[in-house]
C-alpha positions as CSV (number, residue, x, y, z in Angstrom):
1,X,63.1,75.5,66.8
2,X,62.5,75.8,70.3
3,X,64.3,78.3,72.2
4,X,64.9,78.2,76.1
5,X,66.0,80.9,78.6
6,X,69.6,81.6,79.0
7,X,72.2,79.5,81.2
8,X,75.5,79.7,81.6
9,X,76.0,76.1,82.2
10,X,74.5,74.9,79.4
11,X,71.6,72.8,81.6
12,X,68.0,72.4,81.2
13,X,65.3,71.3,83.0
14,X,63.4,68.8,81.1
15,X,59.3,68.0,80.8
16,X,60.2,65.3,83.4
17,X,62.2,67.1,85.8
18,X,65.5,65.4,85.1
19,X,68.5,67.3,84.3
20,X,69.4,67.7,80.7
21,X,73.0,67.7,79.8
22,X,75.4,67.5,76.8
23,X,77.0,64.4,76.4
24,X,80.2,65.9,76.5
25,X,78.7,66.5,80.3
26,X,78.0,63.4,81.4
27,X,80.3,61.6,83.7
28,X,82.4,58.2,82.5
29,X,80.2,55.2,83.5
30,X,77.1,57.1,83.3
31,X,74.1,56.1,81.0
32,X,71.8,59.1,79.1
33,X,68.8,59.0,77.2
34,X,69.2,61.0,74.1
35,X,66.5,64.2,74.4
36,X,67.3,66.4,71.6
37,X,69.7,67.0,68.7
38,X,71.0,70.4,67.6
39,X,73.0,71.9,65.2
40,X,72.6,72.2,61.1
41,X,70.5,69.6,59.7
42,X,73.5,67.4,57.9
43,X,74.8,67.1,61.5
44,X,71.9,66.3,63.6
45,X,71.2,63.3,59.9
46,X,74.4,62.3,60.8
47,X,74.1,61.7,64.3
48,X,70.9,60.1,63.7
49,X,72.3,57.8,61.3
50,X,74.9,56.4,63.8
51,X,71.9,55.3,66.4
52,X,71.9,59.2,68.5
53,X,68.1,59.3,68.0
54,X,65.9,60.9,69.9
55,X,65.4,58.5,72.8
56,X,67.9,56.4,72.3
57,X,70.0,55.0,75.6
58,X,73.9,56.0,75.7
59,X,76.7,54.4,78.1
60,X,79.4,56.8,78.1
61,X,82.6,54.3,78.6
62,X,84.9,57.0,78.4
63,X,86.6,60.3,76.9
64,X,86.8,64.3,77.4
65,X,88.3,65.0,73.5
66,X,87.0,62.3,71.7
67,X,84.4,60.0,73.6
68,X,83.8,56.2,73.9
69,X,80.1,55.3,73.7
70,X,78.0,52.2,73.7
71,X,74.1,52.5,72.2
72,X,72.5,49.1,70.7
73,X,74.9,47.5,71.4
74,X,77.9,48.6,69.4
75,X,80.2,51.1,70.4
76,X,80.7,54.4,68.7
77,X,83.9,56.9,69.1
78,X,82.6,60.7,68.8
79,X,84.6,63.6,68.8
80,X,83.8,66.2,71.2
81,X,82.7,68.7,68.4
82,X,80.0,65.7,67.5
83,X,78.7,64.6,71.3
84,X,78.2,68.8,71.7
85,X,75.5,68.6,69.6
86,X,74.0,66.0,71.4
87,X,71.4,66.9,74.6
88,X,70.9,63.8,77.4
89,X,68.9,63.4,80.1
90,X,71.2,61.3,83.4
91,X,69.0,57.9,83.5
92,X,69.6,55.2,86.2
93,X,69.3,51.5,86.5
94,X,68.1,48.8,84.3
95,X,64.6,50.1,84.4
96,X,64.8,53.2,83.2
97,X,66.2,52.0,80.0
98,X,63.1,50.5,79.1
99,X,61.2,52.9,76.4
């Protein structure tokens, strides 16, 4: 486990420079790529399991309690508790989705 120095906001810098975020963070119409998971094991399996890899491309469609998101594809409804767990880093255009 990595650990990183305190911040009230809850925001990283990442390897790239981009800002890292929670989902829960990210604007409505906005697209992330997934950076880290964290949390207990089962949760971060879970998340996995539903397409929140590591690197993996989110649209957020919508939501502050329980959120609307699109990956592969197929859209997911999360609950806030869930998407907390879940680090992104703000991508933009067409380009930067591909891996």
């Amino acid at each position: 486990m990595t650990t990183r120095p305190h911040n009230p906001h809850g925001r990283t810098q990442s390897h790239g420079g981009g800002q890292r975020m929670k989902l829960t963070e990210l604007p409505a119409g906005a697209s992330g790529r997934v950076c880290e998971l964290s949390g207990k094991v089962e949760v971060c399996q879970r998340l996995r399991e539903m397409g929140f890899c590591e690197s993996a491309v989110v649209d957020k469609i919508s939501g502050r309690h329980t959120l609307l998101c699109q990956l592969c594809g197929v859209r997911v409804a999360l609950s806030s508790v869930a998407a907390q767990h879940i680090v992104v880093e703000p991508i933009r255009g067409a380009a930067a989705r591909a891996v």
